[in-house]
Each structure stands twice: as structure tokens, then as C-alpha cells.
GUNUTOR-645116 format. One line per 8 residues: number of its first residue (from 0); their letters; for each residue x, y, z of C-alpha. Coordinates in Angstrom, 1 decimal. Layout:
N
NUM) A) X Y Z; ...
END
This chain:
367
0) XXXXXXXX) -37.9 34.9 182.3; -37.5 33.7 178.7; -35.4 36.8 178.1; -33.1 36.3 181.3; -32.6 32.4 179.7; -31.6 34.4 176.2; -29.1 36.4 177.4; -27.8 33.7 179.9
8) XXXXXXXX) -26.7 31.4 177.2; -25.8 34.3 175.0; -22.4 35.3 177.3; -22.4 31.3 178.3; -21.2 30.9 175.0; -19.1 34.1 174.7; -15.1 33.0 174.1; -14.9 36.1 176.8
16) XXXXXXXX) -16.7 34.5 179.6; -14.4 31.1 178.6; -11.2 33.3 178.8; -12.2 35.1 182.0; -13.1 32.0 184.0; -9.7 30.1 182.7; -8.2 33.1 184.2; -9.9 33.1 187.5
24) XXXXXXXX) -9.1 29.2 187.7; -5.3 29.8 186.7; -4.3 32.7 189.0; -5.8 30.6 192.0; -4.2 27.4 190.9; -0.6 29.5 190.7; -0.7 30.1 194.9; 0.1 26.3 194.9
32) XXXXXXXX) 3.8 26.7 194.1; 3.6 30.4 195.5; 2.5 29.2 199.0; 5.3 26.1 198.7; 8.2 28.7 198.0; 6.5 30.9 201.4; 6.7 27.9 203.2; 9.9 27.1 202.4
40) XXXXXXXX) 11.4 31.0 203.5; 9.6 30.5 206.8; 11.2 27.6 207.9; 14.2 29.4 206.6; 13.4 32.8 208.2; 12.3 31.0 211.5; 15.3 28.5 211.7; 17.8 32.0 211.3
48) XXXXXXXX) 15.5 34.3 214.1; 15.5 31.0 216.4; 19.3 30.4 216.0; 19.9 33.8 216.6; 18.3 33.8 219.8; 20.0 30.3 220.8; 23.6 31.6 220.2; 22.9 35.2 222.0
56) XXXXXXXX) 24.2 34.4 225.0; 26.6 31.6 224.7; 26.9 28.8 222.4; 25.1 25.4 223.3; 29.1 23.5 224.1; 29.4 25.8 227.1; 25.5 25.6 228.3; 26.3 21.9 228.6
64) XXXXXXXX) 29.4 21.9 230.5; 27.1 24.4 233.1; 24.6 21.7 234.3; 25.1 22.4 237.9; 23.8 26.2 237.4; 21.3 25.4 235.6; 19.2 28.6 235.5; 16.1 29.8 233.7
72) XXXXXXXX) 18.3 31.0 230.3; 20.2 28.0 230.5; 17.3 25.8 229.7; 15.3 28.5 227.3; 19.2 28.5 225.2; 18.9 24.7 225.2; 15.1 24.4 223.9; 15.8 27.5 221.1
80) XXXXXXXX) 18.9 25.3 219.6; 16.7 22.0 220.0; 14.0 24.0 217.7; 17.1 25.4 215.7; 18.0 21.7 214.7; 14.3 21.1 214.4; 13.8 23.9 211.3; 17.7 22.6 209.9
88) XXXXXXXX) 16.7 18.9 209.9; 15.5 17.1 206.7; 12.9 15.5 208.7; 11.1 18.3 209.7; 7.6 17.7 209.1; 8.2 14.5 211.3; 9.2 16.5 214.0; 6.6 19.3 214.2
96) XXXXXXXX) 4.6 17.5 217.0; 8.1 17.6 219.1; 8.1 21.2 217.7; 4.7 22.2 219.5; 5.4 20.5 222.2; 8.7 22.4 222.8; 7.2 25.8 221.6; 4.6 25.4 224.5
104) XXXXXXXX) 6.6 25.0 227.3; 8.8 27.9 226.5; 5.5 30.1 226.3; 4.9 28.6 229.5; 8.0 29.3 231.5; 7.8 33.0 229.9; 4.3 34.0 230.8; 5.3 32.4 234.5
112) XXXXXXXX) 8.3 34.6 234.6; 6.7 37.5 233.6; 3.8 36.9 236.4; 7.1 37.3 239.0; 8.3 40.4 236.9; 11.4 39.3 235.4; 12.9 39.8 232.0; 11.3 38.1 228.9
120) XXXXXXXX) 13.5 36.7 226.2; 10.9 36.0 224.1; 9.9 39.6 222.0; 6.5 38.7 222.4; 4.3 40.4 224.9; 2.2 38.9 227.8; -1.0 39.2 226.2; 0.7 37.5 222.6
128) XXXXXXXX) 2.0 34.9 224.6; -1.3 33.9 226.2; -3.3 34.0 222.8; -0.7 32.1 221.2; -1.0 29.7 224.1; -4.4 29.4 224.0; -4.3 28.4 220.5; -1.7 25.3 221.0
136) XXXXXXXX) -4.0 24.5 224.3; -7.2 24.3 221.2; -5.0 22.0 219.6; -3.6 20.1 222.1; -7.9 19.6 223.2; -8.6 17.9 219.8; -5.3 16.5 219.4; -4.3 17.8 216.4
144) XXXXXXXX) -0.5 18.5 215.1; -0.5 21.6 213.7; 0.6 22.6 209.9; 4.3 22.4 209.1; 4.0 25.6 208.3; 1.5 28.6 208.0; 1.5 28.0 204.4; 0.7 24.2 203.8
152) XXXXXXXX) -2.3 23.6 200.8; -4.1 21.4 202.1; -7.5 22.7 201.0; -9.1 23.8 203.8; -5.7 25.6 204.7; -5.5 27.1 201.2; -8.8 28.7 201.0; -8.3 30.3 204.2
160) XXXXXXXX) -5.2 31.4 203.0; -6.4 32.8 200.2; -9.3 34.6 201.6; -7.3 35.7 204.2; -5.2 38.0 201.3; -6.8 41.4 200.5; -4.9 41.3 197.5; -5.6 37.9 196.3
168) XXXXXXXX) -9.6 38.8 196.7; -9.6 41.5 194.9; -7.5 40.1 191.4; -10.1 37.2 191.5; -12.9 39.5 192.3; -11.6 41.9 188.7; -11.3 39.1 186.8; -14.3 37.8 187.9
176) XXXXXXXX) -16.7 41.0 187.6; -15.3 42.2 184.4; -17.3 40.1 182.5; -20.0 43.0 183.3; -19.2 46.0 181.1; -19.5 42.8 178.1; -23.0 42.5 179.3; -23.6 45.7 179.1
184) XXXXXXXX) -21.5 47.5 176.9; -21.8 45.4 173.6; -25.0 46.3 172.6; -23.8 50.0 172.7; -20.6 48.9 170.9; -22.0 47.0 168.1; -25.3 49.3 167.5; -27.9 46.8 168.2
192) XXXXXXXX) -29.3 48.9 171.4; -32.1 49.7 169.8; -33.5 46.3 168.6; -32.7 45.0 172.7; -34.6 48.1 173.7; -37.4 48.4 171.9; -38.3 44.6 172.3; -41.4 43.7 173.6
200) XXXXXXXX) -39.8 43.5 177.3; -40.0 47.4 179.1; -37.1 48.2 179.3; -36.3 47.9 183.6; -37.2 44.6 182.6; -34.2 44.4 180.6; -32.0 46.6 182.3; -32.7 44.3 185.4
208) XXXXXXXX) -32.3 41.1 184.0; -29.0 42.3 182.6; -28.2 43.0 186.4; -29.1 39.7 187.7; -26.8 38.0 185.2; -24.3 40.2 186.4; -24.1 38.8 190.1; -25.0 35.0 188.6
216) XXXXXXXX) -22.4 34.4 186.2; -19.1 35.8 188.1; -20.5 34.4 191.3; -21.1 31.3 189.5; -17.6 31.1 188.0; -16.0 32.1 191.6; -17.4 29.2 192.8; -16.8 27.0 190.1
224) XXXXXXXX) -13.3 28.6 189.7; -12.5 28.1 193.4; -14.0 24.4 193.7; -11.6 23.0 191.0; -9.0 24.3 192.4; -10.1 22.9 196.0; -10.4 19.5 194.1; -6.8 19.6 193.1
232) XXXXXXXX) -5.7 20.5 196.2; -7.2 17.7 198.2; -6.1 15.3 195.6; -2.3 16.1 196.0; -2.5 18.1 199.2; -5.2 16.1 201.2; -8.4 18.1 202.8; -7.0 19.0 205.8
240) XXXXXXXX) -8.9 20.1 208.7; -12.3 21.4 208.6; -12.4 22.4 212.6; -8.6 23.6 212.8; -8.6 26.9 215.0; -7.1 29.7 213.6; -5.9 32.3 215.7; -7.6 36.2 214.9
248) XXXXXXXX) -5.9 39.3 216.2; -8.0 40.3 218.5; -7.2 36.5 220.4; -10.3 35.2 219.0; -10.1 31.1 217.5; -12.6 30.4 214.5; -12.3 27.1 212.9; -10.9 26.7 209.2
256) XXXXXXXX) -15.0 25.9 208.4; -16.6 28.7 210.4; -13.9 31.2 208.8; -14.7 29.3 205.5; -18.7 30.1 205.8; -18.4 33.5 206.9; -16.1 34.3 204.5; -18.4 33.2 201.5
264) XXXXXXXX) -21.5 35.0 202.7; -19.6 38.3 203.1; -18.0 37.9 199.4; -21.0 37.2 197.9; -22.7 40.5 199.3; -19.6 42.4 198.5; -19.7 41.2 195.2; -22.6 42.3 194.5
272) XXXXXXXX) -22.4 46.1 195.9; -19.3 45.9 193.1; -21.3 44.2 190.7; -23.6 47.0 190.9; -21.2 49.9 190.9; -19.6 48.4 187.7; -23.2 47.9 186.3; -24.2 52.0 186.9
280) XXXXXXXX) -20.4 52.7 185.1; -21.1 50.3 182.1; -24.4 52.6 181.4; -23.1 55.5 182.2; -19.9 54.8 179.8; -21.2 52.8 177.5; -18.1 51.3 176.7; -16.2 48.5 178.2
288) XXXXXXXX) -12.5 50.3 178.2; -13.6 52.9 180.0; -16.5 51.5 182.4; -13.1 48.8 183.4; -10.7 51.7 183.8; -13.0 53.5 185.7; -13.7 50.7 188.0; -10.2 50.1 188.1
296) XXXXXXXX) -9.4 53.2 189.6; -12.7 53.4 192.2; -10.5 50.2 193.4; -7.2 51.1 193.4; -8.3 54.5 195.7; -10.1 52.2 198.0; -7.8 50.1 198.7; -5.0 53.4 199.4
304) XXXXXXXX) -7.5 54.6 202.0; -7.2 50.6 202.7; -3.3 50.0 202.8; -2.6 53.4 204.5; -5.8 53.8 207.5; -7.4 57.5 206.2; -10.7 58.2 207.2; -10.6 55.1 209.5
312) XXXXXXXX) -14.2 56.2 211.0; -16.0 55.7 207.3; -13.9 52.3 207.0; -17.8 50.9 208.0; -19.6 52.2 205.3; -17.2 51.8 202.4; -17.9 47.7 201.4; -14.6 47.6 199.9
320) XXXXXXXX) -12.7 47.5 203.2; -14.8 44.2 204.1; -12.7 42.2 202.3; -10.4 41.8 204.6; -12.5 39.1 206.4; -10.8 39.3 210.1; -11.3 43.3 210.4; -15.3 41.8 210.3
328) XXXXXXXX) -15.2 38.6 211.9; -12.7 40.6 215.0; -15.5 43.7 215.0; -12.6 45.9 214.2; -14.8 48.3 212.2; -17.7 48.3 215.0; -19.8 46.4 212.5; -21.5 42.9 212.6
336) XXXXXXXX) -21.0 40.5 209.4; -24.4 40.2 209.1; -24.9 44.1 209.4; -21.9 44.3 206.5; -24.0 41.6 204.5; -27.1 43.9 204.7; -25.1 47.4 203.8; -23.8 45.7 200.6
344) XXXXXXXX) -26.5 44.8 199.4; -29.1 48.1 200.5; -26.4 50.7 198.8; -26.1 47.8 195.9; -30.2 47.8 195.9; -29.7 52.0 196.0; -27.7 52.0 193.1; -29.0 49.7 190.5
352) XXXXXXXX) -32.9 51.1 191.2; -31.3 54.9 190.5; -29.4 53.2 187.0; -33.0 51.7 186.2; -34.9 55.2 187.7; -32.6 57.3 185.1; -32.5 55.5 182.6; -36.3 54.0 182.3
360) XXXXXXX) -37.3 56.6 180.1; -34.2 58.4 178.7; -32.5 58.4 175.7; -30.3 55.5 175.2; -28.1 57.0 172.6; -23.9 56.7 172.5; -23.1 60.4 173.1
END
């Protein structure tokens, strides 16, 4: 224990560790203005798509000078140029409860016309428009007005957000975990292996103590890392909502807390299968350029059988691929969270007791 306390302090104090957790804290602080300028091209994007639809037909003088034929399109026109006005006024966070409101009923008078069989205007399809529904009726139950946009920062919105980007994760999650080829790697890079090694500690001891320090201290600066930037969030943003439903694609509403929850515990394990595979590759290397490159690259494959769906029936065992929290939380891969929790950290487990195993007794030498 006195050991693990030694080498604690000894990267608490490393400039590295410093420059590593100012980055972590930075790149999350930077989706402030990135989510604002999002925000700002969907009201845009949705105010041009919403227009579009409102001047298909006719424009809104001649719908007015119709009222005695007032048929199903005439009112739909009508409520798409209100919402057009809506997304073009200056006041439009004011009017996003008029907004929901209006939203609703035209989901309403779609799903009824498509229970008689008639044409939809909406590009949505039946089963869409009743999960959409459902989600405004959640709403509407706890009387909540919905986020301006998808992309507000309030801070329970942000961290959803930002867990719910694949990319996102895994920057923070590099930044975060490189820190373990340091651990590992300087001893071998300044020759002083062989005073840590031969220290009155055996050396599994050693080797696993190194480990533990390797899930602490990047977990520890996640969290850290992630909590300031929650703190400046509230303070300019405001909280937000801890119970706001979120709609999953499989129809499925989690609140912003549940989703919040989830999402830790399953980062935390994945972190730690990652924390192991970079922990094997910093021994097996013995030097931090190349343990990070080849890291790097385990990633970057990944996340191409990722991006592009090959091999889509080993998506379950490959950790990687929980990161994208929904594709868990949804069952997409056939696999529980709490069954994704235990495979990352049994094949973690696997792999840092082989590491210790093969290198107990062998040679420690820089080839």
C-alpha cells in the first residue's frame, strides 16, 4: 500500500498528468460554443425544411382567401407557416411552448389520417410519428417545455449530449488514458527498471499496483474534468432537467438522470478493458510513442468496423462498440448493460493477469 501511495503522488505531481487533465477539461469546455453554433443551424435548417413544406402547395395569401373549403392541407399549410414564423421570429425561445403545442396536433391529424389510409404530408412514418408523440405526451404529463433546441447546455442536457457522441467519448477517453504508457513506460525510458524491480515489493505487486493507478487517475480526472465543466454550465446555462425524457430509437424514453447513471457505469468498465489493453502494450513496447501509436490504431480500426457495421454479430464482444450508450441501453447488440459492465471487466481481468503471468518472472530488459 505504501508503494501504491509512492507512485500515486509521483504522476500526481508529473507536469504530464497537469497537461493531460487541462486538456480533458478544455476540449469538453469547447462543445459550449460548438453546441450554440448547432443550435443556431437547426433552427435555421428546421425554419428552411418547414417553409418548404408550407409554400409546396400554395402560398399562405391564397389558403386564406379559401376558408370556406377548408380541407385537411389547408389547415396542415396554415400550422407549417405558423411554425415557419415561429423558427424566423426573434422571440423564439418565448414561443417554443406555442411551438409543441402546434407540432402536436399536426402529429395528431397525421397519425388519424393515416389510420383512414390517406396520404401523409409529413415524411415521417406511422410508427415515428407515434414515438415522437409519445415523447411530447411525457412532456405534456410533467409539464415541462421542451429545449429550444436539441442542442441547449444546460448541464444535464450537455452531458447527455456529450455522451451521446461516439466521437466525443472516445477524444476524452485518449486524452484521458494516455497518461498510462507514462506510468509505465518511464522507468524503461530513463533506465531505472531495475531499482523499481528489484525493490523489496515482488514484482506482480508492482506490476499491479501500476495497473490500479492506471484506472484511478484517468477515471479520477474524467470525473473531475467533466464536473467542472458541469459547474460552468449550470452557472451560465442553469441545471436543466434531471427527469427530462429523451427519446431512444427503438421508441424507448429514459430520463436525462437514468441515461446519466447508465452511462457512467458503462464508461467506467469500458475504461477499464482500455486501460488494460494500453497497460499489456506499454510492457510489451516499452515505450510511450509506440505503446500510444499502437493504441491509436487498435482504435481507429474499431471504430471502422464501428462507422461502417462489419462483423455486426461480434459487435457484443468487442467493448469498444459500447460506447455508443443507446445501442446498450435499446439492446441493439442482444446484450444487457450490466452483462456489457461484466465483459469489460472479465476480458480486462484476462488481460492484465496474462501481462502479470508473462512477465512475473521474465526478463525485463529494453530489447
Amino acid at each position: 500500500m505504501k508503494y501504491f501511495f509512492i507512485e500515486l503522488k509521483r504522476h500526481l505531481a508529473s507536469k504530464f498528468t497537469i497537461i493531460i487533465f487541462l486538456s480533458m477539461t478544455i476540449f469538453l469546455l469547447l462543445h459550449i460554443p460548438f453546441h450554440i453554433w448547432k443550435a443556431q443551424k437547426y433552427i435555421e435548417n428546421t425554419r428552411i425544411k418547414i417553409y418548404t413544406i408550407a409554400d409546396s402547395a400554395e402560398s399562405y395569401k391564397e389558403m386564406a382567401q379559401t376558408k370556406k373549403d377548408r380541407t385537411f392541407y389547408h389547415e396542415e399549410f396554415e400550422d407549417y407557416y405558423f411554425l415557419y414564423q415561429v423558427y424566423n421570429s426573434k422571440q423564439y425561445e418565448q414561443n417554443v411552448s406555442i411551438k409543441t403545442n402546434t407540432e402536436y396536433d399536426i402529429l395528431k391529424r397525421e397519425l388519424l389520417r393515416a389510420e383512414q389510409g390517406k396520404d401523409l404530408l409529413s415524411p415521417k412514418t406511422v410508427k415515428e410519428i407515434k414515438q415522437e408523440m409519445k415523447w411530447y405526451e411525457a412532456l405534456e404529463a410533467k409539464k415541462y417545455i421542451p429545449y429550444a433546441t436539441p442542442y441547449d447546455n444546460q448541464t444535464f442536457n450537455f452531458l447527455y449530449l456529450i455522451m451521446n457522441d461516439t466521437i466525443s467519448v472516445i477524444i476524452l477517453l485518449l486524452l484521458a488514458l494516455s497518461i498510462i504508457p507514462m506510468i509505465v513506460c518511464s522507468d524503461f525510458e530513463v533506465h531505472t527498471y531495475k531499482y523499481v524491480y528489484t525493490s523489496k515489493a515482488s514484482r506482480a505487486t508492482i506490476m499491479l499496483t501500476k495497473f490500479g493507478i492506471s484506472v484511478i487517475l484517468p477515471l479520477a480526472m474524467l470525473l473531475l474534468s467533466v464536473g467542472i465543466t458541469s459547474l460552468v454550465t449550470g452557472a451560465v446555462f442553469g441545471l436543466g432537467i434531471s427527469d427530462y425524457p429523451y427519446l431512444l430509437s427503438n421508441g424507448m424514453l429514459i430520463t436525462a438522470d437514468s441515461y446519466l447513471f447508465e452511462s457512467i457505469k458503462l464508461f467506467a468498465a469500458v475504461l477499464f478493458f482500455f486501460a488494460s489493453i494500453l497497460f499489456a502494450l506499454s510492457y510489451i513496447c516499452k515505450k510511450q510513442v509506440d505503446a500510444i501509436t499502437y493504441f491509436s490504431l487498435f482504435i481507429a480500426i474499431t471504430y471502422v468496423f464501428l462507422t461502417y457495421r462489419i462483423t455486426l454479430s461480434f459487435f457484443r464482444y468487442i467493448p469498444i462498440f459500447y460506447l455508443n450508450v443507446e445501442n446498450i441501453l435499446t439492446n441493439a447488440l442482444g446484450i444487457s448493460i450490466h452483462e456489457a459492465i461484466i465483459y469489460c471487466i472479465s476480458f480486462g481481468m484476462i488481460v492484465v493477469l496474462m501481462v502479470v503471468l508473462y512477465y512475473r518472472k521474465k526478463d525485463l530488459l529494453v530489447e
